[in-house]
C-alpha positions as CSV (number, residue, x, y, z in Angstrom):
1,X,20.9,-11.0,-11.7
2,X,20.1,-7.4,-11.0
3,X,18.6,-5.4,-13.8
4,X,20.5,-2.1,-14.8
5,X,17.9,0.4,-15.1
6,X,18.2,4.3,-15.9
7,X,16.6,6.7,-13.2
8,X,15.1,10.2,-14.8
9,X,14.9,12.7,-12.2
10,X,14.2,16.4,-12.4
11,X,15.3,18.1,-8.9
12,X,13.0,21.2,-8.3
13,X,13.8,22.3,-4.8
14,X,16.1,24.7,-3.2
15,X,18.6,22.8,-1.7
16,X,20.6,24.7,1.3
17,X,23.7,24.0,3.3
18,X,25.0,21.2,0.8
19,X,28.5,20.4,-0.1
20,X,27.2,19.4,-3.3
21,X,27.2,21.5,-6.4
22,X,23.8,22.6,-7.3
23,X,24.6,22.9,-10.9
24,X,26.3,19.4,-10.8
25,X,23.1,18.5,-10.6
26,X,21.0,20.4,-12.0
27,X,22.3,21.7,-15.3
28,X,19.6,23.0,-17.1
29,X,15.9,22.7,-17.1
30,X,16.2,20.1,-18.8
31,X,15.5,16.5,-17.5
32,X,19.0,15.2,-16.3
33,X,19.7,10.9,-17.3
34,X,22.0,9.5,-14.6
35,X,22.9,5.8,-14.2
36,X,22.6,5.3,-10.7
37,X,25.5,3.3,-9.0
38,X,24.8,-0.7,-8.8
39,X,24.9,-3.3,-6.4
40,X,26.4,-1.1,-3.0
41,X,24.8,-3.2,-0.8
42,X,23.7,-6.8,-0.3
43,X,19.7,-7.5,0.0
44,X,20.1,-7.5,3.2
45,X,20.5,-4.3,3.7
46,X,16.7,-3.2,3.6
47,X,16.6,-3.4,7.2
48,X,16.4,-0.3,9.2
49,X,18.9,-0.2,12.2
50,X,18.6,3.0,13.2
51,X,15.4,4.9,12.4
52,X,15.4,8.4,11.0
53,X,13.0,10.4,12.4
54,X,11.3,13.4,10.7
55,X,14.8,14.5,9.5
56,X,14.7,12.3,6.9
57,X,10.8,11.1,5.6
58,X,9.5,10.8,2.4
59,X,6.2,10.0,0.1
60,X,5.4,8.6,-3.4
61,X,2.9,10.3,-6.0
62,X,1.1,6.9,-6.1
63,X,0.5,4.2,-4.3
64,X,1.3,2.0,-7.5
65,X,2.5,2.1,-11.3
66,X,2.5,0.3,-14.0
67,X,6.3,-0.7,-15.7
68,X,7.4,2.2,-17.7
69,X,5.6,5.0,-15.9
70,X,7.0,7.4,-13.6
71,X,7.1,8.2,-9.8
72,X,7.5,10.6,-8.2
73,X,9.4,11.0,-4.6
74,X,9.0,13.9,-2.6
75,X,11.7,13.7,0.2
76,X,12.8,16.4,3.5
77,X,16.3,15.7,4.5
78,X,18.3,17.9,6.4
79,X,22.1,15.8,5.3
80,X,23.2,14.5,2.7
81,X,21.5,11.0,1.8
82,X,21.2,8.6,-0.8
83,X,18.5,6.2,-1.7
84,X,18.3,2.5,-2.7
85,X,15.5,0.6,-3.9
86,X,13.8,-2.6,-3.1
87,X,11.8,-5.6,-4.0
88,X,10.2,-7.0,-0.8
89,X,9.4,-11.1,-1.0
90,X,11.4,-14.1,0.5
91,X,15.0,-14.4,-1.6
92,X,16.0,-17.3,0.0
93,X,14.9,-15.9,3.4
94,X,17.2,-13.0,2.7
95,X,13.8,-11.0,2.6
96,X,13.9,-8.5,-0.2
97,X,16.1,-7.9,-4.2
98,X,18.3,-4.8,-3.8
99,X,17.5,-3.4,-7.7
100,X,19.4,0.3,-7.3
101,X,21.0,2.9,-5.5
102,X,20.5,6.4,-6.3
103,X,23.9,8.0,-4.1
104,X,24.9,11.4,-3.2
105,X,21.8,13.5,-2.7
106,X,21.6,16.4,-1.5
107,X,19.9,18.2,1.6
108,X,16.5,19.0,0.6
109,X,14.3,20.7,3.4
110,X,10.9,20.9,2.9
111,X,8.2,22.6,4.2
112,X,5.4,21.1,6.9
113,X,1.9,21.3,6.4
114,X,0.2,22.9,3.5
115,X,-3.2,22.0,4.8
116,X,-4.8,21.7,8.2
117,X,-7.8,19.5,7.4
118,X,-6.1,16.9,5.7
119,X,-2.8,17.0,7.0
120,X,-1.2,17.4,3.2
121,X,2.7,18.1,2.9
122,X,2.0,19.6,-0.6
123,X,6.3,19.2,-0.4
124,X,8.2,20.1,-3.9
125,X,9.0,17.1,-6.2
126,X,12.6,15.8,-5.3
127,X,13.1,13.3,-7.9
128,X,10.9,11.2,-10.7
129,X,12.1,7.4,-11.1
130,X,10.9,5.4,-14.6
131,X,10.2,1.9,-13.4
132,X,12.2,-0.3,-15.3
133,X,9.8,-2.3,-17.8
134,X,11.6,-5.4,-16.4
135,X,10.6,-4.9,-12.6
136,X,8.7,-7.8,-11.5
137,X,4.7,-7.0,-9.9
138,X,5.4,-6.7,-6.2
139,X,5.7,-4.1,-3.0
140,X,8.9,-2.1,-3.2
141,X,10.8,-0.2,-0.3
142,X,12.8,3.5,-1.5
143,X,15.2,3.0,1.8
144,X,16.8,6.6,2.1
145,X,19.8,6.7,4.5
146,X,21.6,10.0,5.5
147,X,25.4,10.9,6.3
148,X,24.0,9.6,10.1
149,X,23.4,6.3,8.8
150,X,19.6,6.9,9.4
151,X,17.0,5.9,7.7
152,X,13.1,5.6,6.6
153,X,11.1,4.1,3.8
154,X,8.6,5.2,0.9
155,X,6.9,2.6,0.0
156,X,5.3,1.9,-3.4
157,X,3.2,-1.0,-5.6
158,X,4.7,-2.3,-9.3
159,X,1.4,-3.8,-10.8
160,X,1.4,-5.7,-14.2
161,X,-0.4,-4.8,-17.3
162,X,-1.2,-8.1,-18.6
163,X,-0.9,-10.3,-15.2
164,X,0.1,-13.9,-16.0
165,X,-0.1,-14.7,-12.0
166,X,-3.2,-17.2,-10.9
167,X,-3.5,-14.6,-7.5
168,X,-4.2,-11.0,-6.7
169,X,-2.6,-10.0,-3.6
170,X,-4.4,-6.9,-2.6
171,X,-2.1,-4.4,-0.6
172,X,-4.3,-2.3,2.2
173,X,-3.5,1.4,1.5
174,X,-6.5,3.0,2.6
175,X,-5.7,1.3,5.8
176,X,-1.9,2.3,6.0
177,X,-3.6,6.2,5.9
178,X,-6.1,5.6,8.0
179,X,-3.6,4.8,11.0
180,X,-1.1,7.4,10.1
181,X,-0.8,10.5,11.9
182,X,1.9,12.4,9.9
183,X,1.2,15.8,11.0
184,X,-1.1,15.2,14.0
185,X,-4.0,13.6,12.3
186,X,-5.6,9.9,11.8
187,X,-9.0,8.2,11.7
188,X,-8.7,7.8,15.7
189,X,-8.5,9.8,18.8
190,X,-6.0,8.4,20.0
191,X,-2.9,9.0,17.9
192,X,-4.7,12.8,16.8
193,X,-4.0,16.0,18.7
194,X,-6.6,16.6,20.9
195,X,-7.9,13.4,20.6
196,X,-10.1,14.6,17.7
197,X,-9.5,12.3,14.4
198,X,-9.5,13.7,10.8
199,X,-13.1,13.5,8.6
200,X,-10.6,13.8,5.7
201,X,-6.9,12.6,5.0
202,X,-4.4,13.1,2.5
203,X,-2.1,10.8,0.4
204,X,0.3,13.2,0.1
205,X,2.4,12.8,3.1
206,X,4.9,10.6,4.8
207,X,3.7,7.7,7.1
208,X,4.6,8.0,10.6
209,X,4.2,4.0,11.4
210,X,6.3,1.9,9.8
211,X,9.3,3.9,9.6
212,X,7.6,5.2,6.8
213,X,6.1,1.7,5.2
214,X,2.6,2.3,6.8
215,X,0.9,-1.1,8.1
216,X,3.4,-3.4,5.6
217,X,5.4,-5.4,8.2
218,X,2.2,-5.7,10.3
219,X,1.1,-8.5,8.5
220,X,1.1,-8.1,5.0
221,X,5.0,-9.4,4.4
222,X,4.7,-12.0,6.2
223,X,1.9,-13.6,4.1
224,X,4.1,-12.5,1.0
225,X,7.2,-14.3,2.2
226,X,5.8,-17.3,2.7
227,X,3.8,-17.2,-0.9
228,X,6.8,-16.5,-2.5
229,X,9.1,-19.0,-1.0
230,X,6.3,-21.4,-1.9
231,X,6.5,-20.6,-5.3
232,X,2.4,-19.1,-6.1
233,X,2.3,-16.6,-8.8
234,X,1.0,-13.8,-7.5
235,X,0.5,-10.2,-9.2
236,X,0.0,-7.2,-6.8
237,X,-1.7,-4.3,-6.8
238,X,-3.6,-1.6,-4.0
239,X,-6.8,-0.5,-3.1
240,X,-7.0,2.3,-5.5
241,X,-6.4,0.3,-8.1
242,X,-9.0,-2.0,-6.8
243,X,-11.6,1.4,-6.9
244,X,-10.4,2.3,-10.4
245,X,-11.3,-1.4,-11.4
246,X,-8.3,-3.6,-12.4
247,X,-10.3,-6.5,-10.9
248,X,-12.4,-6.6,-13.9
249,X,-9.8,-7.1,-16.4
250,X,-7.4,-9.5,-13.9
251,X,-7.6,-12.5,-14.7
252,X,-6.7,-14.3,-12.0
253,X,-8.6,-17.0,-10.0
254,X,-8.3,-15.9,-6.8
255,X,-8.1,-11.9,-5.1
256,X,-6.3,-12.4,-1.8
257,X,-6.2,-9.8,1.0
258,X,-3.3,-10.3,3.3
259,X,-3.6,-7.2,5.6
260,X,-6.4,-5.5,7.8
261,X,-7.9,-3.8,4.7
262,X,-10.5,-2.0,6.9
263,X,-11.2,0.8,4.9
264,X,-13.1,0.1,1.5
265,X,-14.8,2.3,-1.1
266,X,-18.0,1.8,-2.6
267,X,-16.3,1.5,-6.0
268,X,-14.1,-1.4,-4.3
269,X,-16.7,-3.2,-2.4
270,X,-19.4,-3.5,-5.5
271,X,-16.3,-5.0,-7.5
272,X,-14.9,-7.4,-4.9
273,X,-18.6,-8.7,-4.5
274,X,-19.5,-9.2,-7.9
275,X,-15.9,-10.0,-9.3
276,X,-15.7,-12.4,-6.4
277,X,-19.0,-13.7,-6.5
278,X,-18.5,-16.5,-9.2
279,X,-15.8,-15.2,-11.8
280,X,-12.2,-15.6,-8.8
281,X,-12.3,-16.7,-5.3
282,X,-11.5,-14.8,-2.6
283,X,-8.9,-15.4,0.5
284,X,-9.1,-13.1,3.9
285,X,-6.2,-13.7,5.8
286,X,-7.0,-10.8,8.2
287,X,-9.9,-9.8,10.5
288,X,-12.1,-6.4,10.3
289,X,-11.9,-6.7,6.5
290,X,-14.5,-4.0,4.6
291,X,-15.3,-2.6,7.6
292,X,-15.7,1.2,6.8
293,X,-17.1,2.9,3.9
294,X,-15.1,6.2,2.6
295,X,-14.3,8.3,-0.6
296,X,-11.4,8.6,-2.8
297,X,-11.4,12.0,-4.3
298,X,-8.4,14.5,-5.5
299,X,-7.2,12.7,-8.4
300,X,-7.8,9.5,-5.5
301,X,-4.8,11.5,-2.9
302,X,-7.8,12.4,-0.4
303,X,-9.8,9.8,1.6
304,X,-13.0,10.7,3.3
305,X,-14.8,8.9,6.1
306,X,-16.4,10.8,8.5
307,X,-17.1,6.9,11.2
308,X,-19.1,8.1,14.2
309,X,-19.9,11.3,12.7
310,X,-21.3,9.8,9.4
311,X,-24.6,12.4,10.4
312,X,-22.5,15.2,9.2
313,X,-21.4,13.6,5.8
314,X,-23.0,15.8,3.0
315,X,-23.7,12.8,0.8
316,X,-26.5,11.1,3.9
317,X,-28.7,13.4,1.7
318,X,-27.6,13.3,-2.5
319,X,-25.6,9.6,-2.3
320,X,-27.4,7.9,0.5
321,X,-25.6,4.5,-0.5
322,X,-22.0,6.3,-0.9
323,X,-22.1,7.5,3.3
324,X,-19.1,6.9,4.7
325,X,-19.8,5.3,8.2
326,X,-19.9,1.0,8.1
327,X,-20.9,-1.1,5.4
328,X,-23.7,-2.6,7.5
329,X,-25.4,0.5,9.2
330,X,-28.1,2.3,7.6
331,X,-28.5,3.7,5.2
332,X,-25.5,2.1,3.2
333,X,-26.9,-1.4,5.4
334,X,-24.3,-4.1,3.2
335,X,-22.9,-5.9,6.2
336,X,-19.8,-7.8,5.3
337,X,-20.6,-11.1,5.6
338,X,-21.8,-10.8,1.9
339,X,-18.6,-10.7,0.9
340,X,-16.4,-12.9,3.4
341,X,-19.1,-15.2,5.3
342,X,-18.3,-13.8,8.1
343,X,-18.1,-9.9,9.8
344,X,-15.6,-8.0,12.4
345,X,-17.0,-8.2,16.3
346,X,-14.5,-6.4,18.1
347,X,-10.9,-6.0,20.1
348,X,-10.6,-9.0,22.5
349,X,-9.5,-8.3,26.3
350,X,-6.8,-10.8,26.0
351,X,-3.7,-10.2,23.6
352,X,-3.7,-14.1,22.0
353,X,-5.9,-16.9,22.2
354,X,-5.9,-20.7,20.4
355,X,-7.4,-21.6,17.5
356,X,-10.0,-24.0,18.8
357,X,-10.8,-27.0,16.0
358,X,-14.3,-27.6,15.9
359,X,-15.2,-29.3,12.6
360,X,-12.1,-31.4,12.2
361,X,-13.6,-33.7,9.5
362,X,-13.7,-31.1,6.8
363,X,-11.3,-31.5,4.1
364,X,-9.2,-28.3,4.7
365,X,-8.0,-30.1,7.7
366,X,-6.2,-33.1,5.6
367,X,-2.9,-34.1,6.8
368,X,-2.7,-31.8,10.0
369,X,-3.9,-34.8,12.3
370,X,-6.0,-32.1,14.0
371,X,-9.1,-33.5,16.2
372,X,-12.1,-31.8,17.5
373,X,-11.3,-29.7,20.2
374,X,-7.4,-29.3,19.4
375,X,-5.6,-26.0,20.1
376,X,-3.0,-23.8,18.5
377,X,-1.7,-21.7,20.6
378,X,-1.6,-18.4,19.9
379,X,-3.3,-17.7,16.7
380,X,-6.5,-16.0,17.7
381,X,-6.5,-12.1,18.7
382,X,-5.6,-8.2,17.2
383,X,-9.2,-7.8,16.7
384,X,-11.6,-10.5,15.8
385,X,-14.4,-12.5,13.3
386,X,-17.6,-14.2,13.3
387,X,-20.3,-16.3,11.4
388,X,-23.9,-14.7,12.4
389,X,-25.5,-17.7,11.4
390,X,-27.6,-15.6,9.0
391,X,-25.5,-16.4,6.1
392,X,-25.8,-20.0,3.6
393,X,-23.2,-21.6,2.4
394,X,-20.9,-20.7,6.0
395,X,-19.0,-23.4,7.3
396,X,-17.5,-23.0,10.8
397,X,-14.1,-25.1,11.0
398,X,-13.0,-23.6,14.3
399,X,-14.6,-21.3,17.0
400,X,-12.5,-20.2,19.2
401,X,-13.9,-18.8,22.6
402,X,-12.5,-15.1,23.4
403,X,-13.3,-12.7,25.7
404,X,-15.0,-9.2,24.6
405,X,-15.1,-6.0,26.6
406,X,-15.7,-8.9,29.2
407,X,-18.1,-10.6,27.9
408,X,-17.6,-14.3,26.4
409,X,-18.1,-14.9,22.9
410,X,-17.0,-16.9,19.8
411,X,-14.5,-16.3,17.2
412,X,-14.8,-18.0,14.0
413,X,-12.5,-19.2,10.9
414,X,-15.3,-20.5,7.8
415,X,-15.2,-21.6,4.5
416,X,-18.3,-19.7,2.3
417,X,-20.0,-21.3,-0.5
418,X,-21.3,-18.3,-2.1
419,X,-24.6,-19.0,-4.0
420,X,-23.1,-18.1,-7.5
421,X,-20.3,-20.2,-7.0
422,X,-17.8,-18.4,-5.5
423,X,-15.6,-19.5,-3.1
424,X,-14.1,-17.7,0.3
425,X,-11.5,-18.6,3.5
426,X,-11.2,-16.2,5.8
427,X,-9.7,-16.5,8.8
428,X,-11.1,-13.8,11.0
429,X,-8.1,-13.0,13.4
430,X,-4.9,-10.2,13.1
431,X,-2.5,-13.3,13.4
432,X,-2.3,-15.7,10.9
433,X,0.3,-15.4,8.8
434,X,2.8,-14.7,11.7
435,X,2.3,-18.7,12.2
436,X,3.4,-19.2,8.4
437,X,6.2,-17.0,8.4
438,X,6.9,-14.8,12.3
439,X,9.9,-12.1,11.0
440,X,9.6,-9.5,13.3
441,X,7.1,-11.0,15.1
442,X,9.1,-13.5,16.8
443,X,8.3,-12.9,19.8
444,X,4.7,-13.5,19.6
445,X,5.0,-16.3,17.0
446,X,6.7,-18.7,14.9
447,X,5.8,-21.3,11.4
448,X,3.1,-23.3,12.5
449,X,3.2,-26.7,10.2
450,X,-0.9,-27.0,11.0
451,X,-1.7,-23.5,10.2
452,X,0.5,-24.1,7.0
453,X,-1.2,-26.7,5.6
454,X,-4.7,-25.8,6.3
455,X,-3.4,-22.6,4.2
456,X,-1.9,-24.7,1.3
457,X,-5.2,-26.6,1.5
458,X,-7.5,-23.3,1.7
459,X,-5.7,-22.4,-1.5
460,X,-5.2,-25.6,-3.3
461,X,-9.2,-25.6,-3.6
462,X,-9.2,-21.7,-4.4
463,X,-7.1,-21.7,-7.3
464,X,-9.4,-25.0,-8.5
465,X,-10.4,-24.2,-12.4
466,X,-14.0,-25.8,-11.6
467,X,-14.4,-26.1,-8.0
C-alpha cells in the first residue's frame, strides 16, 4: 500500500520562460504544504528510456537522512518537469516502490560552476522534501522527467534510527564522487579535462554516470535485489555515515559492502576494523575495497585525496597517519588485508575469467556439488583480489588464474578468521552479484545457482549469534 506523505518545499529560484504562475507557487515567504499527486505511475516506471542530458540534472544536500528530516533538491531544468520518488529493491522483480510524485514544476535554470577546484554547482535550493517517518531504510531514486519525456536521477539514502535489521548494507558514496566528472573533474585522467584529475571534489553537484545515480546500478542493486527477494533484513546507510560513526551504535551482526567502496576515510577505516573485528562480521562482495585514504571536510560535502601526488598533501607533515594516498603505503602503511584477508592487485587484461574451485571441501561449498578444479564461467574480472599469504586465519576457496598487465597471477575468493573473532567473505572480483541477480547486465551474466548458494552459505555463517 503506498504511504500518503506531505512534501514541504520552499522554491527559492528565479524561474524564467514558464507557463506556470510564479505566485501559484510561491505565495509568500512562507513555507508552501502541497500534497503531491499519488500513484501516476506503476513501479515500473523508474526506468530511464530516454536520458536527459545536462538539461535536466539534479543533486541532494545529503547523501542520507534519517525519517522525519529534510532534503534538499537542487535541480537545473530548462522545461517544465515533474518529479517522482522511489524505493529501489526487488518488488516482485518489478525492481523498485513508486512512493510519490511531485507534478508540474517549473523551469528552473541554474547556474554552472561556482568553483574551479572542486567542481561545486553551489545551484539555489529548488525544493526541500520531509521523509515520511514511515519510509522504510533503503536507496531511493528522485526520477525527474521533463515536457520531452527526459529524464535523470538524484539519488539519496533513508537510514533508520533504531535499526531492527541483522545487516548493514553499506552504500559506496565516496566512490560514486570519485568517478564523476560533473563539470570536467574526477579522481582520474581520464574522464578530467586535460587529463589532470581533481586533488579535491565536491558533493555538491550532479553525477554524470549513472544518469545521475553515480556507481548504483554498477553493482550495488543487484546485490540488493537479490537480498530483498530473499527476504534478509537489511538497514542501509553511506559512507559518511560510516565516518560520522553509526557503526558503533548499529546493532547488527554483520556490515556488508556491496559496491567497489574504494575510497575510505580514516574515520571509516578505524571503525570498520575495530567494529568488525569481533563485535559484526563483515561481507565484501566487491574487489579494490579500502583502497584509498581521503578527507571529508565542508560540513563532509568536500572529499580530499591527493593518490599519486600524496607528497603535496599538507597533512604528510601535522597528520602523518591522515595522508590521503593508499592505506598500505607509507606513512599511513595499513594495507587492507587487515580488514578483508585479502587486498586489490590490479585491472586484469582480459574482461571475464572463471571462478576456479580450489578448496572444494570447505563448508561454504555445501550443496553446490562443486569439485576441485571446477569453473564458473564468467565471474572473475573488473579489477581483482588476493591472499598475500602474510595474513592468519585466510582461507583460500578458489584461485583463479588471470592475467595482469601480461603477467600471470592469481586471483583469490577467502574466508578470514580474524584473531578476535571476527569473521569475513570477500570475494575479490567486480562481478559477483551479477551471477545472483544480472539486470542490466545481461549481457555479461545471469543467476548462477552455485554462486547463490555459496552466498547464502557465506552469510548463513555471518549472521551466526556465536560463530
Amino acid at each position: 500500500m503506498i504511504l500518503k506523505w506531505f512534501v514541504i518545499f520552499t522554491f527559492i529560484t528565479s524561474y524564467v520562460n514558464t507557463s506556470y504562475s510564479n505566485d501559484a507557487l510561491l505565495g509568500s515567504s512562507e513555507e508552501q504544504i502541497f500534497e503531491p499527486v499519488l500513484l501516476t505511475g506503476t513501479d515500473a516506471d523508474w526506468k530511464i528510456e530516454k536520458p536527459s542530458g545536462p538539461g535536466l540534472q539534479g543533486y541532494a544536500s545529503k547523501t542520507s537522512v534519517f525519517p522525519g528530516e529534510k532534503l534538499d533538491l537542487f535541480i537545473h531544468s530548462v522545461e517544465p518537469y515533474k518529479i517522482e520518488i522511489f524505493r529501489m529493491g526487488y518488488y516482485k522483480g518489478a525492481g523498485a516502490k513508486h512512493l510519490s510524485t511531485i507534478e508540474k514544476l517549473p523551469i528552473n535554470k541554474q547556474t554552472s560552476i561556482s568553483d574551479q577546484e572542486t567542481m561545486e554547482a553551489n545551484w539555489k535550493a529548488t525544493l526541500q522534501i520531509k521523509v515520511d517517518q514511515q519510509w522504510q531504510s533503503g536507496v531511493y531514486l528522485a526520477k525527474l522527467t521533463n515536457i520531452s519525456k527526459k529524464s535523470s536521477y538524484i539519488n539519496f539514502v533513508v537510514k533508520d534510527r533504531k535499526p531492527k535489521a541483522t545487516i548493514g548494507v553499506l552504500i559506496s558514496t565516496n566512490t560514486y564522487q570519485a568517478y564523476n566528472n560533473w563539470g570536467g573533474k574526477s579522481y582520474y585522467g581520464y574522464n578530467s579535462t586535460n587529463k589532470e584529475a581533481a586533488v579535491k571534489l565536491s558533493f555538491n553537484r550532479p553525477y554524470n554516470n549513472g544518469r545521475g545515480s553515480g556507481e548504483f546500478f554498477a553493482y550495488e542493486y543487484n546485490m540488493i535485489r537479490w537480498m530483498e527477494k530473499k527476504g534478509y533484513k537489511l538497514t542501509y546507510f553511506t559512507d559518511t555515515d560510516v565516518d560520522n560513526g553509526i557503526l558503533s551504535y548499529l546493532n547488527t551482526d554483520l556490515l556488508l559492502i556491496p559496491g567497489h567502496d574504494e575510497y575510505w576515510t580514516k574515520s571509516m577505516r578505524d571503525s570498520i576494523q575495530e567494529e568488525t573485528s569481533q563485535r559484526m562480521n563483515l561481507a565484501v562482495f566487491n574487489a579494490n575495497v579500502a583502497y584509498w585514504q581521503v578527507r571529508l571536510n565542508k560540513s563532509d560535502r568536500v572529499m580530499t585525496c591527493y593518490k599519486l601526488r600524496a607528497i603535496d598533501d599538507p597533512d604528510r607533515i601535522t597528520h602523518p597517519k591522515e595522508v590521503t594516498t593508499t592505506f598500505r603505503s607509507e606513512p599511513v602503511n595499513r594495507p587492507e588485508s587487515e580488514v578483508m584477508g585479502i587486498m586489490y592487485q590490479g585491472v586484469p587484461d582480459q574482461k571475464q575469467q572463471p571462478l576456479v574451485i580450489s578448496n572444494p571441501s570447505h563448508w561454504i561449498f555445501k550443496g553446490t556439488g562443486l569439485k576441485e578444479g571446477d569453473k564458473i564461467s564468467g565471474v572473475v574480472g573488473g579489477e581483482v583480489d588476493r591472499y598475500d599469504g602474510k595474513k592468519k586465519g585466510v582461507e583460500v576457496l578458489a584461485e583463479s588464474p588471470v592475467k595482469l598487465y601480461g603477467k600471470d597471477t592469481t586471483a583469490h575468493l577467502v574466508w578470514y578468521n580474524k584473531p578476535d573473532g571476527g569473521k569475513a567473505f570477500a570475494t575479490g572480483t567486480f562481478y559477483w552479484s551479477w551471477f545472483l541477480d544480472s539486470f542490466g547486465h545481461e549481457s555479461y551474466a545471469k543467476p548462477n545457482k552455485q554462486i547463490e548458494k555459496i552466498t547464502e552459505n557465506a552469510l548463513d555463517r555471518l549472521l551466526e549469534k556465536n560463530n
